[in-house]
VEXKOLKE-729350 format. One record per atom (N, C-alpha, C, O, CB): residue in one letter; z, x, y. Coordinates in steps of 0.2 Angstrom, whole numbers, plus 5000, padded with zeros to 4 digits. Glycine has a CB too. Layout:
BEGIN
AZXY/...
This chain:
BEGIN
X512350274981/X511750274984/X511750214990/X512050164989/X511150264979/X511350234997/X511350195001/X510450135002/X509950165003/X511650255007/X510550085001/X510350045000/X509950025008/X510150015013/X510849994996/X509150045006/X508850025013/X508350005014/X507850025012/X508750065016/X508549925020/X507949895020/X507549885026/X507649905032/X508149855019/X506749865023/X506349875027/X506249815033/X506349755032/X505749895023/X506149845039/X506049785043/X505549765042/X505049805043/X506149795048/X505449715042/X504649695038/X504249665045/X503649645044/X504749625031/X504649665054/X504249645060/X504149695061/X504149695068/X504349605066/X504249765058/X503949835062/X503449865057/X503149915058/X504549885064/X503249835050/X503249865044/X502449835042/X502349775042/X503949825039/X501849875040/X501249845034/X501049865031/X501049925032/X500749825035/X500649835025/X500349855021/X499549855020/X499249805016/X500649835016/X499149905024/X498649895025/X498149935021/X498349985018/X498549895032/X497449905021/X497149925016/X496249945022/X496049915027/X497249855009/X495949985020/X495049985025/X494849995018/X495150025013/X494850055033/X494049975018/X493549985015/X492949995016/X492749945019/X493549955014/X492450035015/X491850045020/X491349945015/X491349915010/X491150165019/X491149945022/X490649875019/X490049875021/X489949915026/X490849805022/X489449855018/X488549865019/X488749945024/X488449955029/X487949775025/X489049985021/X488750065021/X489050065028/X489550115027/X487750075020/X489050045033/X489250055039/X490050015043/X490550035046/X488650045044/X489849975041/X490749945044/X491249935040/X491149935034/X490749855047/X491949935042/X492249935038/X492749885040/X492949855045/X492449995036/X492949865032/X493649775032/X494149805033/X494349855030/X493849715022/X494449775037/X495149805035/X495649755034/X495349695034/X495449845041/X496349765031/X496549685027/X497149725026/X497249795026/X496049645019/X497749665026/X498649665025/X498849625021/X498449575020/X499149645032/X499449645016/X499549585011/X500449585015/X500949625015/X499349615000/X500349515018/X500949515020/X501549505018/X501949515021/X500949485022/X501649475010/X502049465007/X502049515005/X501649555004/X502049425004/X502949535003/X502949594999/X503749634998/X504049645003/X502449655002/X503949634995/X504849674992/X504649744991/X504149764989/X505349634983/X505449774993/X505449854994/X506149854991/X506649824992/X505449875003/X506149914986/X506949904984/X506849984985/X506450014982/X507249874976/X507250014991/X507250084994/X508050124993/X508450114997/X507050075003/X508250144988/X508850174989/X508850244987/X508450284985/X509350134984/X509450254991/X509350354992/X510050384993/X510350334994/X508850375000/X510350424993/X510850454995/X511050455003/X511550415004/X510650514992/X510750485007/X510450455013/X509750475014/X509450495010/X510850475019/X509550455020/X508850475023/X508650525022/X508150525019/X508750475030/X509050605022/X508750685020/X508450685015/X507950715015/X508950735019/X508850645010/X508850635001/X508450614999/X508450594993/X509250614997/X507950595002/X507350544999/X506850564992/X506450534989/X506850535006/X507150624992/X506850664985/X507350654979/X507350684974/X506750764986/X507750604981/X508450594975/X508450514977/X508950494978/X509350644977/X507850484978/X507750414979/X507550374973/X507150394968/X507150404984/X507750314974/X507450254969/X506850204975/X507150184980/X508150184966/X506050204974/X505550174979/X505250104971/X505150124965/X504850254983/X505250044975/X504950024970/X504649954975/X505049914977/X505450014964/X504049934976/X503849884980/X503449834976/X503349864970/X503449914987/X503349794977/X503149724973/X502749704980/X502949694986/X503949664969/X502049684977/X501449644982/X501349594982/X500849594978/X500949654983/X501549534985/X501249474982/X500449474983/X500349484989/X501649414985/X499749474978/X499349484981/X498949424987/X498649424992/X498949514975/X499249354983/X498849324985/X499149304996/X498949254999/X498749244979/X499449354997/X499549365004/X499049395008/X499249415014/X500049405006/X498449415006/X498049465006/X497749445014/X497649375014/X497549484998/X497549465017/X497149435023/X496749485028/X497049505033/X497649395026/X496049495027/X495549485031/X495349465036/X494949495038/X495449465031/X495649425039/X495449385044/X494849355044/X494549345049/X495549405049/X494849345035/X494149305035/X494449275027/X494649305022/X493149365035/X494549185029/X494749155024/X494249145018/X494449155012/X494949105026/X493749135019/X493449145013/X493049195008/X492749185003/X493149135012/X493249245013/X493549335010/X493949345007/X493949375001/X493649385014/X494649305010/X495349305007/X495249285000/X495449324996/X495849265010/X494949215000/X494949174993/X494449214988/X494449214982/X494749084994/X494149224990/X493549284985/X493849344982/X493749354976/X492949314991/X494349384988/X494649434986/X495249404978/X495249444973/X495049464993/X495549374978/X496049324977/X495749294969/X496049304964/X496049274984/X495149274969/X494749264964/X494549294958/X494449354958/X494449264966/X494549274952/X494249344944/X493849384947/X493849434944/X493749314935/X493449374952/X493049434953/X493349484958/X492949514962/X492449404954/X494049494957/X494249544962/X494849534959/X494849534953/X494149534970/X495449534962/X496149514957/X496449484954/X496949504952/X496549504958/X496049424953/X496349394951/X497049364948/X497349354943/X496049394948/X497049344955/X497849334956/X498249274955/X498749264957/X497949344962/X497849234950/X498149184946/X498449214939/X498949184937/X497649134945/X498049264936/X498549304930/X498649374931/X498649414927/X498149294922/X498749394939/X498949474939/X499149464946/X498949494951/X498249544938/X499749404947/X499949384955/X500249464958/X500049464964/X500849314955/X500349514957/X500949554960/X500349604957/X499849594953/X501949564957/X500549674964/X500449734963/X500849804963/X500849834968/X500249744967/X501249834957/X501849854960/X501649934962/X501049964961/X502649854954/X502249954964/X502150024964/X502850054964/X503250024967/X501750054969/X503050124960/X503650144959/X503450204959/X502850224958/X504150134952/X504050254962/X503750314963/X504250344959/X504750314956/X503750354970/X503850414958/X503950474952/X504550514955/X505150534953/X503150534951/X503850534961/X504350604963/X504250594971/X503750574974/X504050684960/X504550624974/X504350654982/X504650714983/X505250744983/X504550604988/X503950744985/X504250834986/X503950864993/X503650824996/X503850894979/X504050914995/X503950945001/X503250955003/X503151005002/X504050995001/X502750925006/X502150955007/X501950995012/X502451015015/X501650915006/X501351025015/X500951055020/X501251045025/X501450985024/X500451045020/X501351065032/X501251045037/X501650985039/X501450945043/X500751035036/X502150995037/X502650925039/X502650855033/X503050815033/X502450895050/X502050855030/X502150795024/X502450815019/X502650865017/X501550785022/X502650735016/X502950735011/X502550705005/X502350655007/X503550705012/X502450714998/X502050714996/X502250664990/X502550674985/X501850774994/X502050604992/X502550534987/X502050494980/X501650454979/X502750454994/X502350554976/X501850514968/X502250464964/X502850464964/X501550574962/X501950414961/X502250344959/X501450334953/X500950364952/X502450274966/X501950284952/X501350234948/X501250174951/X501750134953/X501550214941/X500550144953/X500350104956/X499850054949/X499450074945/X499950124962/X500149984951/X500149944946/X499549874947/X499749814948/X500949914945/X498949894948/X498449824950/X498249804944/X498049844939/X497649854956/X498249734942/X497849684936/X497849734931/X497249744928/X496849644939/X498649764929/X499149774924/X498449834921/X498049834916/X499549694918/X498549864926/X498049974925/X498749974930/X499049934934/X496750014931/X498950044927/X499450084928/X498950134931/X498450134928/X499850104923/X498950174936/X498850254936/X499150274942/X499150254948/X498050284937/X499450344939/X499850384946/X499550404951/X498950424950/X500150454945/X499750394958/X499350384962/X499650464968/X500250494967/X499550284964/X499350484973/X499850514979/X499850504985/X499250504987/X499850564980/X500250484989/X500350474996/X500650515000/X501150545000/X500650414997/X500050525004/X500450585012/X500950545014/X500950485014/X499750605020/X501350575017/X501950535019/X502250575025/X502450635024/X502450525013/X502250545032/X502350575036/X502850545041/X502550495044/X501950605037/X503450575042/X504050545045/X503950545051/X503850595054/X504550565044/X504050485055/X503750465063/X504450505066/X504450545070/X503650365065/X505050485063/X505650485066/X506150415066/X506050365062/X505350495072/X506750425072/X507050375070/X507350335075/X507350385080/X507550385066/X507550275078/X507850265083/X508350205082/X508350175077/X507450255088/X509050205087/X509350145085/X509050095086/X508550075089/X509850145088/X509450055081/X509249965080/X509549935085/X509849955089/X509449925073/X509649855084/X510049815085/X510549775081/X510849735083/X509649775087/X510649805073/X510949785069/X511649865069/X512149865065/X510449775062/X511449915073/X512149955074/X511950025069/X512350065067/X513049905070/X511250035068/X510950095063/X510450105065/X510250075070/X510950085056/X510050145061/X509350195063/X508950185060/X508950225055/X509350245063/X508350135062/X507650135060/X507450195058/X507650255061/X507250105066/X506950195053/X506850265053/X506050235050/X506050195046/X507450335048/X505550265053/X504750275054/X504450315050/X504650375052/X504550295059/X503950305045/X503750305041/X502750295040/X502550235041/X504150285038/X502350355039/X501650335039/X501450355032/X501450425032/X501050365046/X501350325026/X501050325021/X500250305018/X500050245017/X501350305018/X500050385016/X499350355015/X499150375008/X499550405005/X498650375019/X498650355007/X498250395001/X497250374999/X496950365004/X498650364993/X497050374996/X496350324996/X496350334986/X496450384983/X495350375002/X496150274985/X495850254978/X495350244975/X495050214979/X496050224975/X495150244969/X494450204968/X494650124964/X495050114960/X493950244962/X494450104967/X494650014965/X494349994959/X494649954955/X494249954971/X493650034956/X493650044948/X493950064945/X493850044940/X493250064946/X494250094945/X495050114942/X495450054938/X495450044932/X495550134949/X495650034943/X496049974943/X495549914940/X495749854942/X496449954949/X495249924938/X494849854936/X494549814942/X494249764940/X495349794932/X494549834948/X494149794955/X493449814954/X493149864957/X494449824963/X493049774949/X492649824948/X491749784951/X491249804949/X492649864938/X491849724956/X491449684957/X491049734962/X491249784965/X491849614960/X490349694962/X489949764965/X489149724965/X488849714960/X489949864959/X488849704970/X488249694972/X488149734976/X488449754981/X488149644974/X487249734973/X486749794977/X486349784986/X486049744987/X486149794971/X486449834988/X486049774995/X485449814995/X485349874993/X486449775004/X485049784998/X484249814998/X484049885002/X483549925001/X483849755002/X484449895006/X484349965007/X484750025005/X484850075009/X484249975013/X485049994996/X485250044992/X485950044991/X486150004996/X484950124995/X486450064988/X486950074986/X487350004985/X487049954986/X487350124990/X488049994985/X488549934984/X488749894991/X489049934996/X489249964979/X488649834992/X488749804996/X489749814999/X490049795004/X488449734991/X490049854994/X490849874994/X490849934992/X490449964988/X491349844990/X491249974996/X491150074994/X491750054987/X491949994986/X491550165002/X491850094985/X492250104979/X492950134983/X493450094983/X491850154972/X492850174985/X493550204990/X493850144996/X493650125001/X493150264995/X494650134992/X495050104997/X495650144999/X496050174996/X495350044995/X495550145009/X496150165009/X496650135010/X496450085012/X496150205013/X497250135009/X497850125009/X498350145015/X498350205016/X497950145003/X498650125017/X499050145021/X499550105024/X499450055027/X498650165024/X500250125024/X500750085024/X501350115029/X501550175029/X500950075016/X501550075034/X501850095042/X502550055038/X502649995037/X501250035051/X502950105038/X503650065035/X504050085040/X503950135042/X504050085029/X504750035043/X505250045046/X505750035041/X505749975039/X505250025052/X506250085040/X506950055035/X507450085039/X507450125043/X507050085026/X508050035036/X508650055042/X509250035035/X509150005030/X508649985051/X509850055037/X510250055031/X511050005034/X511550005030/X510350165028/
């Protein structure tokens, strides 16, 4: 199996949220390991995918958002530091997608998760091989996983929607 790493200045792990009902957070957790091995690139349905999150990378661009997110009342990322995720399967989908299920691992809740997965393409590197481009999404409920902090705002519903999307911009090259 051919062993493939991600470039991590072309690479994110980003996350949006709707907030007080109309705007929405958007946020990256910069830290983060990829262990990507596969037969080659075609074979990605005969892959090992396993990524590790450091959470407390998490960033907003609002630091005492960050430290709040970061906190027991959200991840508490002093006893649930990492987020993993390992995939199951990936199989053919709709429309040019590939359909990548795993298990995703937030403040140690497991649940299988699915991600559209859709191949940008590829181009040479500067290391003598072939970047290859990747757009993965999915959306979750964050009560699921135990994110289950939630104030009310005065003109009705949760101050945080329950729905996060996820979405993750990979470049790997072998």
């Amino acid at each position: 199996m051919a062993i493939f790493t991600v470039d991590k200045a072309r690479s994110e792990i980003c996350f949006t949220v709707r907030h007080m009902r109309i705007s929405k957070v958007k946020g990256t957790f910069a830290s983060y390991n990829a262990k990507i091995e596969a037969p080659t690139i075609a074979d990605l349905h005969r892959s090992v995918i396993d990524i590790e999150i450091d959470v407390a990378s998490i960033s907003t661009m609002d630091i005492a958002r960050d430290q709040h997110l970061i906190s027991a009342d959200f991840f508490d990322a002093d006893r649930f530091p990492k987020i993993y995720f390992s995939k199951t399967s990936l199989t053919q989908g709709e429309e040019g997608l590939l359909q990548l299920t795993g298990d995703l691992t937030i403040k140690n809740v497991t649940k299988n998760v699915l991600f559209d997965v859709l191949y940008i393409g590829n181009e040479p590197n500067d290391w003598g091989s072939e970047n290859h481009r990747f757009t993965c999404s999915t959306v979750i409920n964050r009560k699921d996983f135990g994110l289950i902090y939630s104030t009310l705002i005065e003109a009705g519903g949760t101050i945080i929607d329950e729905h996060i999307q996820i979405t993750v911009y990979i470049d790997i090259h072998n």
